[in-house]
C-alpha positions as CSV (number, residue, x, y, z in Angstrom):
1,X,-33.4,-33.8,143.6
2,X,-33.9,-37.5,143.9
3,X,-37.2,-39.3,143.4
4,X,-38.3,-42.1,145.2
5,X,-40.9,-44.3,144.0
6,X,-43.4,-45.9,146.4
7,X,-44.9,-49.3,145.7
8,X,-48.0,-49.9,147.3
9,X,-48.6,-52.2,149.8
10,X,-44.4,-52.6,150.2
11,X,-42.5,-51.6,153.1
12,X,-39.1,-51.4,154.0
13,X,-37.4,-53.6,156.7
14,X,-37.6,-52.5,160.0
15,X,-41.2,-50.7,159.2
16,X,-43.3,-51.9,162.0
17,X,-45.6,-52.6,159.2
18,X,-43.7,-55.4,158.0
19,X,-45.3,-57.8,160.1
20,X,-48.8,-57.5,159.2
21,X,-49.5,-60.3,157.0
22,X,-51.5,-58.2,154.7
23,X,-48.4,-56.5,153.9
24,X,-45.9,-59.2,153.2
25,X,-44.5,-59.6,150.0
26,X,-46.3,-62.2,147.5
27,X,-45.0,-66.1,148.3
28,X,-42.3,-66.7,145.4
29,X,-41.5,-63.1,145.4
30,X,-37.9,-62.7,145.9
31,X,-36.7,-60.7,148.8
32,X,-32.9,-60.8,147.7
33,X,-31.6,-59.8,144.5
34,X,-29.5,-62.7,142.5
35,X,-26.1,-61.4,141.9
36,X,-24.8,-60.4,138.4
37,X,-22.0,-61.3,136.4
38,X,-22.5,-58.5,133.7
39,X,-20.3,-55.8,134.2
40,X,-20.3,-51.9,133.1
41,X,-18.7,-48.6,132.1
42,X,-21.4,-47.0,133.3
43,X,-18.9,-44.4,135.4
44,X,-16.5,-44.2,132.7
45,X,-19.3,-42.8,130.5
46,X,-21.0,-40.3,132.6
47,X,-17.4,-39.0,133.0
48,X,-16.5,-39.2,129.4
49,X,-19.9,-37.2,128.4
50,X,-19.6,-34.5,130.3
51,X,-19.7,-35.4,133.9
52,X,-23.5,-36.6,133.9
53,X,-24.3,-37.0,137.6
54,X,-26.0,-40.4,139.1
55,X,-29.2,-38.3,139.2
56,X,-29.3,-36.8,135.9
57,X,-28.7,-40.2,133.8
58,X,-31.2,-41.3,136.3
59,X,-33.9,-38.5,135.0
60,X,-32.5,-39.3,131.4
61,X,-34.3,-43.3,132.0
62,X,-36.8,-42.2,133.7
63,X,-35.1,-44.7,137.1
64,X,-34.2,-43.3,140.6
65,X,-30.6,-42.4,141.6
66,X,-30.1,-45.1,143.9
67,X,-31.3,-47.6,140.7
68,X,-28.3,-45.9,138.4
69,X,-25.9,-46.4,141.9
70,X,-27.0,-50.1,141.8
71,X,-26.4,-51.0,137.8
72,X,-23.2,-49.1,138.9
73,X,-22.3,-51.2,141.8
74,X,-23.1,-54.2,139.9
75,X,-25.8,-54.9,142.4
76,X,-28.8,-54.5,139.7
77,X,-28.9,-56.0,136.5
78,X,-30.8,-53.2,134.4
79,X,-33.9,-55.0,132.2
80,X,-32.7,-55.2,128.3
81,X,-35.5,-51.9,127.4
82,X,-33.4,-49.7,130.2
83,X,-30.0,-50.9,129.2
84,X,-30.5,-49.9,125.2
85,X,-32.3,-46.6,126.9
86,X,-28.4,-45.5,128.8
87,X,-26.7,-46.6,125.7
88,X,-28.8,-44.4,123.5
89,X,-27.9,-41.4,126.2
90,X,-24.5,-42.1,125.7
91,X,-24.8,-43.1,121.8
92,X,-22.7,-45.8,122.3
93,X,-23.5,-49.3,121.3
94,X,-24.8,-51.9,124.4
95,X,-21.8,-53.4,124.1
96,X,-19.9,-50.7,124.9
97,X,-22.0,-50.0,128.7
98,X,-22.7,-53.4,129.7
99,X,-20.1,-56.9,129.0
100,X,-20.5,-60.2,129.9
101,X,-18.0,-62.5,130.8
102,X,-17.0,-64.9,128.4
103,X,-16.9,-68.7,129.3
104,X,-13.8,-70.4,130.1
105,X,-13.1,-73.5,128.4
């Protein structure tokens, strides 16, 4: 079963709510997400280890499912405490789940 987290005071697009100015998001906050240039094995792994599902290397981190599809998708760059936490699921060093790109000359 998948767990979604609710912050308070944030609503989805579409939620009549939205326009109440009380429930805006904070001015500098960013509504969309930079994309990333770090890329991953994370579906490799969970089939290499047993065929972990989305959801269970989900409840492993202590993240939703839809965060794991994310990092998967390369939509979501994990924060560095939640990339070393998949690694030590898998027991595989960082490098091995998440590479970045080296700089051309």
């Amino acid at each position: 079963m998948d767990r979604q987290r609710r912050v308070p005071g944030v609503h989805a697009v579409g939620d009549p709510r939205v326009d109440r100015p009380d429930l805006r998001l904070p001015a500098g906050f960013p509504a969309v997400v930079k994309p990333t240039r770090v890329t991953n094995s994370l579906r490799t792994l969970r089939f290499t280890h047993g065929r972990l599902t989305q959801a269970e290397l989900a409840d492993r981190i202590g993240v939703t499912r839809q965060t794991v599809i994310a990092i998967e998708q390369g939509r979501y760059s994990p924060s560095l405490e939640m990339a070393f936490q998949i690694a030590h699921v898998f027991g595989v060093p960082l490098e091995d789940v998440f590479q970045y790109p080296e700089e051309s000359s």
